[in-house]
Every structure is written in structure tokens, then in C-alpha cells.
LUMNU-283440 format. One record per residue: residue in three letters; residue number from 1; x, z, y of N, C-alpha, C in turn. Coordinates in pm, whole numbers, plus 50000, padded with zeros to 5 digits. Atoms other than C-alpha are relative to their C-alpha. Example, Ala and Ser with C-alpha at 12.3 -4.5 7.8 and 13.67 -1.06 7.14 Angstrom:
REM LUMNU-283440
SITE marti volum   n.X   n.Z   n.Y  ca.X  ca.Z  ca.Y   c.X   c.Z   c.Y
SITE   Ala     1 50089 50000 49881 51230 50780 49550 50090 50000 50120
SITE   Ser     2 49918 49994 49881 51367 50714 49894 49923 50073 50109
END
This chain:
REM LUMNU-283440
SITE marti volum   n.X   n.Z   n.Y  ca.X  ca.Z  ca.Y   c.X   c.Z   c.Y
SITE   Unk     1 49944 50129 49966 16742 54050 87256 50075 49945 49879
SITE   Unk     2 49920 50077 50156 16845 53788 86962 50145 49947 50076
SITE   Unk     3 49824 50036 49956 17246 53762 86975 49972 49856 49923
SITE   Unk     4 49960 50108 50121 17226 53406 86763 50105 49940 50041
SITE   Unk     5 49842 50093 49970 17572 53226 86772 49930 49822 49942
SITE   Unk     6 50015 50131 50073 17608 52837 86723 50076 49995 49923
SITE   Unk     7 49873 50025 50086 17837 52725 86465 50004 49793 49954
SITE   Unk     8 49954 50125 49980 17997 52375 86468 50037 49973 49830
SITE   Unk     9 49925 50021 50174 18018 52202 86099 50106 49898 50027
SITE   Unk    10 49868 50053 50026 18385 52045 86080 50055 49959 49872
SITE   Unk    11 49996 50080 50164 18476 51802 85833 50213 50063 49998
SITE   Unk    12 49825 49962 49999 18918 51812 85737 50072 49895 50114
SITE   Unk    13 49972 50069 49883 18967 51561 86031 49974 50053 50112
SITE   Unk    14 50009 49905 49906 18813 51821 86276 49881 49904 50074
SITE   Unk    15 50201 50113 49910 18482 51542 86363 49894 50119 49957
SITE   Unk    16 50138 49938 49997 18202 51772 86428 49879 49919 50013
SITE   Unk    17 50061 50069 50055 17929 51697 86251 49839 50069 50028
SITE   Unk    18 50159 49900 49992 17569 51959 86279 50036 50104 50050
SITE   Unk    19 49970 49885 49928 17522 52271 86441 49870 50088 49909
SITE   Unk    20 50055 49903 50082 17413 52569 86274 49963 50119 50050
SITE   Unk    21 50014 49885 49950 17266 52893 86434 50018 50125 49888
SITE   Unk    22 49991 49849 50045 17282 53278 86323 50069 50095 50034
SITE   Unk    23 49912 49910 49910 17375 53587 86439 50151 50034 49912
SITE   Unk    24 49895 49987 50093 17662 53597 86196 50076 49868 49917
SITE   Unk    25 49924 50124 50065 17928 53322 86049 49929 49955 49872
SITE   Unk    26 50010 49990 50175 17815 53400 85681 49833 49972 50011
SITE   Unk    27 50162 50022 50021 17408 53361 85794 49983 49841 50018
SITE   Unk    28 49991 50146 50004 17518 52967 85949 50054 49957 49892
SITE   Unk    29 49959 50088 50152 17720 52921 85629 49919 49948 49912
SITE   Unk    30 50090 50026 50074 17443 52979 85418 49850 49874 50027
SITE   Unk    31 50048 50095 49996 17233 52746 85584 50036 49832 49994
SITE   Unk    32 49926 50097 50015 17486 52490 85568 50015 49958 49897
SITE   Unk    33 49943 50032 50102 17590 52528 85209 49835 49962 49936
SITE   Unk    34 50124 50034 50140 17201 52460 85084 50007 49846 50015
SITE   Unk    35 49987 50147 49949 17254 52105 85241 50119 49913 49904
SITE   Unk    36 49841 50032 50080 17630 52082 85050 49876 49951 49862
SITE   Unk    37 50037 50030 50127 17621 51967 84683 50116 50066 49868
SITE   Unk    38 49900 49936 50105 17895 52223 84536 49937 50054 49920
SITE   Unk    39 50043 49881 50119 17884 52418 84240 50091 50100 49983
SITE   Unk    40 49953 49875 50002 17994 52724 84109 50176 49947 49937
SITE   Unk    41 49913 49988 50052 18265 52560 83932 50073 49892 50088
SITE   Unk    42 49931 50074 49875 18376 52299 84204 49913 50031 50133
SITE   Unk    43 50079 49918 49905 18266 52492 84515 49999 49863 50145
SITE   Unk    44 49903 50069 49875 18255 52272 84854 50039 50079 50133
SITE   Unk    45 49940 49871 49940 18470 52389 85128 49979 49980 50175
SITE   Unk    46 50091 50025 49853 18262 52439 85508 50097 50096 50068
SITE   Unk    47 49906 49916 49832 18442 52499 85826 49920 49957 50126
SITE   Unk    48 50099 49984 49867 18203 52613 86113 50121 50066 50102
SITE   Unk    49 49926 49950 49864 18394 52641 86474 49869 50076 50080
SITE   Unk    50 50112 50011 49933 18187 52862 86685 50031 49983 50113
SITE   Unk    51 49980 50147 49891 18114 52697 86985 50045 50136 50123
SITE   Unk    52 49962 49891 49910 18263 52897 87285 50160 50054 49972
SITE   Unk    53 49820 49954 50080 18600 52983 87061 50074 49900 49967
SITE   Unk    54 49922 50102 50035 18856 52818 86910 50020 50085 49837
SITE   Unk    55 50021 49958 50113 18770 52991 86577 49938 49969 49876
SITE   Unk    56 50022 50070 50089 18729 52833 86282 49970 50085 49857
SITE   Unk    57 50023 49897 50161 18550 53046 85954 49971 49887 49897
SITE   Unk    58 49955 50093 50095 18659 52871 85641 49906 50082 49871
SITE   Unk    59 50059 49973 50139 18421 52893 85348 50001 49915 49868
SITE   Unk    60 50032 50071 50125 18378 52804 84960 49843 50010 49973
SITE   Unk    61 50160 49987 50045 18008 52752 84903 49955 49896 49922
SITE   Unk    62 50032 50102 50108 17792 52601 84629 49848 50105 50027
SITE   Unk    63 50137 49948 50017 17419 52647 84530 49947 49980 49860
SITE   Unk    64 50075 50011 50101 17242 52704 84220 49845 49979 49996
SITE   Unk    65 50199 50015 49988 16860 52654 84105 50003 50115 49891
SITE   Unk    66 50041 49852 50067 16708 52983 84025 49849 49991 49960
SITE   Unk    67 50155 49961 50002 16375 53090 83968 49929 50064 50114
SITE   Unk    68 50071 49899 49898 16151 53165 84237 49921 50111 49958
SITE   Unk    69 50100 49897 50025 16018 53470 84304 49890 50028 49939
SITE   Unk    70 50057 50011 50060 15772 53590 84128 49844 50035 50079
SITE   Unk    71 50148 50028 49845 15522 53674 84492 50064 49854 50077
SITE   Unk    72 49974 50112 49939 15585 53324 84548 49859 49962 50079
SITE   Unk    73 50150 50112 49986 15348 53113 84785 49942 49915 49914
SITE   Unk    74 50032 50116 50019 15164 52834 84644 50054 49891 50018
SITE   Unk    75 49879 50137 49971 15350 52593 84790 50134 49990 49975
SITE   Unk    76 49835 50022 50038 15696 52656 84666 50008 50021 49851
SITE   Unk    77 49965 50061 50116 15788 52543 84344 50084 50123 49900
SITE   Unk    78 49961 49898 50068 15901 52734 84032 50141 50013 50008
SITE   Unk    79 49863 50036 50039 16271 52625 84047 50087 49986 50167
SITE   Unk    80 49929 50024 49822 16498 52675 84411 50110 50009 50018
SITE   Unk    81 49847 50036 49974 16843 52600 84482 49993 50149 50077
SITE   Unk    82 49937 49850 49937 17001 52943 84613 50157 49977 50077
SITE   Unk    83 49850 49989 49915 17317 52939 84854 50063 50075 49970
SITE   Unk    84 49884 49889 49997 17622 53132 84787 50088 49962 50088
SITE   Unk    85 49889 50009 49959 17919 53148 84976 50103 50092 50004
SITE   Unk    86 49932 49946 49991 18216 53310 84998 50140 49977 50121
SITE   Unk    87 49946 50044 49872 18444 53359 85304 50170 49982 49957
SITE   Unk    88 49856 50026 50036 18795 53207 85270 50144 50103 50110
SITE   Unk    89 49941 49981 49869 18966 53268 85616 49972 49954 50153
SITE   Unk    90 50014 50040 49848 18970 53214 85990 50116 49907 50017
SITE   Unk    91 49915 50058 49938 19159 52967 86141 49984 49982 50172
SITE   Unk    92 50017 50032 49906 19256 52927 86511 50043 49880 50047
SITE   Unk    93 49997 50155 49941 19239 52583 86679 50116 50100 50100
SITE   Unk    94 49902 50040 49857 19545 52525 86979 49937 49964 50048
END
């Protein structure tokens, strides 16, 4: 049985904005942060609530362009933005 969680994207006003699945905070981050436009040296900073809590996981994430693999398909291109993130803290909503 797939555990997947939702995760709520929250801007600094607390307006929820997309919803993000994965069984883990750090697997919705990463799909979140390929969408962002941070970098390594100005990171941007994603706060997913998951839905059911009042728990808020606070990340710094940015993405680079790497090289794809080298058993790439055909259809994907030599050059691919990569997600990082890194987890800041939790916050709890009142």
C-alpha cells in the first residue's frame, strides 16, 4: 500500500498555492523546487503544510543544469535542471 502524503505550497502570507504529493516532505520539495527559479547562491525558500496537520516543513531549494545521463532516452535532452534542497525547519501553524 502507497503511504503518499499531500503537501500544500505556502507563499510568506500563508495563500496556498499547488499541491504536491510524496511519501516524504523532502520527495514534494523536490518536485516543487524544479518549478522555483533559485540558485545555489540565492536559494528560494518553499513552505509545504501537509494537509491533515498544522505542520509546516521549511526549505531552501534551487536547481542547477547538469548533464544528463549518459543511458539517456532519446527524448531527453543533453542538459537538465536538477533539484536540490535542503531542509530548514518545521513550523507549527495555531
Amino acid at each position: 500500500m502507497s503511504n503518499t502524503r499531500n503537501f500544500v505550497l505556502r507563499d510568506e502570507d500563508g495563500n496556498e498555492h499547488g499541491v504536491f504529493t510524496g511519501k516524504q516532505p523532502r520527495q514534494a520539495a523536490l518536485k516543487a523546487a524544479n518549478r522555483g527559479s533559485g540558485t545555489k547562491a540565492n536559494p528560494d525558500i518553499i513552505r509545504l503544510r501537509e494537509r491533515g496537520t498544522k505542520k509546516v516543513h521549511v526549505f531552501k531549494a534551487w536547481k542547477e543544469i547538469v548533464d544528463a545521463p549518459k543511458n539517456r532516452p532519446a527524448w531527453m535532452p543533453e542538459k537538465i535542471s536538477k533539484p536540490f534542497v535542503k531542509k530548514e525547519r518545521i513550523e507549527k501553524l495555531e
